[in-house]
C-alpha positions as CSV (number, residue, x, y, z in Angstrom):
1,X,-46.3,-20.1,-15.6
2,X,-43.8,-22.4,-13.9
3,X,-40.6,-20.6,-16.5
4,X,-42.4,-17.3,-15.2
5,X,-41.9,-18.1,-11.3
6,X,-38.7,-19.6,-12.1
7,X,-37.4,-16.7,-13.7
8,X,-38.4,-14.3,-11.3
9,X,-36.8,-16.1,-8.5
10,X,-33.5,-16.1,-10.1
11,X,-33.6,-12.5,-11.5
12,X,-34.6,-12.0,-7.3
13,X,-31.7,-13.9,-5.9
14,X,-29.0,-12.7,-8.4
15,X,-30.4,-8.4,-7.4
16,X,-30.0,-9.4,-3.9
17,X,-26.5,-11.1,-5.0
18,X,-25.1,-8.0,-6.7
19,X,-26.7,-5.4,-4.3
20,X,-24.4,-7.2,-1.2
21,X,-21.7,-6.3,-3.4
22,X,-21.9,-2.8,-4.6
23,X,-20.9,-0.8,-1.3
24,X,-19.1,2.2,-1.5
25,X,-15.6,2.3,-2.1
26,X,-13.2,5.2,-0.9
27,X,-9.5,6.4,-2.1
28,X,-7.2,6.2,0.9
29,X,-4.0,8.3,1.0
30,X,-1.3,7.5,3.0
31,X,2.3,8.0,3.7
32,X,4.6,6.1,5.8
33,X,8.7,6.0,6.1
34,X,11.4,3.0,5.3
35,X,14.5,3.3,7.2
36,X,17.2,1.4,5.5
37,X,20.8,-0.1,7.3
38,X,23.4,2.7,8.1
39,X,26.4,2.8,6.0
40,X,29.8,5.1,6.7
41,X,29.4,7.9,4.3
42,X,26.4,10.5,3.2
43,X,27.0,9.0,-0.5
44,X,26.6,5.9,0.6
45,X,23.3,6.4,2.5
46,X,21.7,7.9,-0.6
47,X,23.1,5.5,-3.0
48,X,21.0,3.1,-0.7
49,X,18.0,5.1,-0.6
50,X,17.8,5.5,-4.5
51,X,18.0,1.8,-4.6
52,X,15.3,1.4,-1.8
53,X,13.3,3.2,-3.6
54,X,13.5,2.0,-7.6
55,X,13.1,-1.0,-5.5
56,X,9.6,-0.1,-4.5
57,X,9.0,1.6,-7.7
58,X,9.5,-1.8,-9.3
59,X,6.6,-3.7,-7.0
60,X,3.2,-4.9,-8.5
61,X,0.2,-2.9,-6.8
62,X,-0.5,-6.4,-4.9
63,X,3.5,-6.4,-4.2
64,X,3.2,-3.1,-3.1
65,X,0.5,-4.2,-0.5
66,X,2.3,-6.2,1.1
67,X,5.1,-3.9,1.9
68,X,3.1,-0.6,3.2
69,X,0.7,-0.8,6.4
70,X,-3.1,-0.3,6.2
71,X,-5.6,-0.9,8.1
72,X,-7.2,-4.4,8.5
73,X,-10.7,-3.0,9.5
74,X,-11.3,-2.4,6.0
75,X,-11.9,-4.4,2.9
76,X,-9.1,-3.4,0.9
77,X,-8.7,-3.9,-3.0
78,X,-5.1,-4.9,-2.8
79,X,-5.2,-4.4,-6.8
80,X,-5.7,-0.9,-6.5
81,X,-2.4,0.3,-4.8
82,X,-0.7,3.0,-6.4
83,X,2.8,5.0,-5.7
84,X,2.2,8.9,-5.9
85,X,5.5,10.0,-4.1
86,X,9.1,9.0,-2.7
87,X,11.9,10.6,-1.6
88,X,14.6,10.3,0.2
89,X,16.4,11.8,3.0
90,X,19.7,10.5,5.1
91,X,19.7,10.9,9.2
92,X,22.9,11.1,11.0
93,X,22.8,8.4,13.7
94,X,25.8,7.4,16.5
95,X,26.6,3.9,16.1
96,X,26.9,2.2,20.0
97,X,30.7,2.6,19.6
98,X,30.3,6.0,19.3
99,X,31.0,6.2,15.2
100,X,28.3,8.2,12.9
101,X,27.2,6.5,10.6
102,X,24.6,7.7,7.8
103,X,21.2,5.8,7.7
104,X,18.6,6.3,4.0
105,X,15.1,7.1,4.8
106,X,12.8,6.5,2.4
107,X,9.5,8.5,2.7
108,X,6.5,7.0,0.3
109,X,3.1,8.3,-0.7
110,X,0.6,6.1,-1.9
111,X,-3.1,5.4,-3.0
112,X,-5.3,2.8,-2.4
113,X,-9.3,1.3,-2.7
114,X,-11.3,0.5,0.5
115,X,-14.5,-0.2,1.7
116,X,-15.9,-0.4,5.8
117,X,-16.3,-3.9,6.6
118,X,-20.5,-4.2,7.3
């Protein structure tokens, strides 16, 4: 009788255990941009970008975390992030002495797990 109790008590406590844990989790898309440091020619500027970007390509999903933004009112998986999309585009800037200059912008897409904090 006492193995019975016992047993019940722990199958009890480990349900209540695992239930805490099993909230809903959503996919969050987002995008954000990545300016990089202007250089003297258009070349130049996407030469830069490319780099920027097999940079990122290169990151771990927790790496990749720690580069984007999200938001910090969620519980985020920071295992789950995923690259869907980068490109990159070049923006003609004036330097303060008056020089253009040509700065890489990289644009990403990406993926990630999340659940609202209780």
């Amino acid at each position: 009788m006492i193995k019975v109790m016992s047993l019940a008590s722990v199958m009890l406590f480990s349900s209540i255990a695992v239930a805490g844990l099993g909230g809903a989790s959503q996919t969050i898309v987002n995008s954000e941009s990545m300016n990089g440091a202007p250089v003297g020619s258009r070349d130049a500027a996407l030469a830069a970008g490319k780099s920027m970007i097999m940079e990122i390509n290169d990151k771990s999903p927790y790496e990749l975390s720690r580069s984007v933004h999200y938001s910090s009112n969620d519980q985020v998986d920071v295992n789950s992030f995923e690259l869907l999309n980068s490109h990159v585009t070049v923006n003609e800037i004036v330097t303060s002495d008056g020089d253009i200059a040509y700065q890489p912008v990289i644009n990403v897409s990406y993926e990630y797990k999340a659940r609202q904090r209780d």
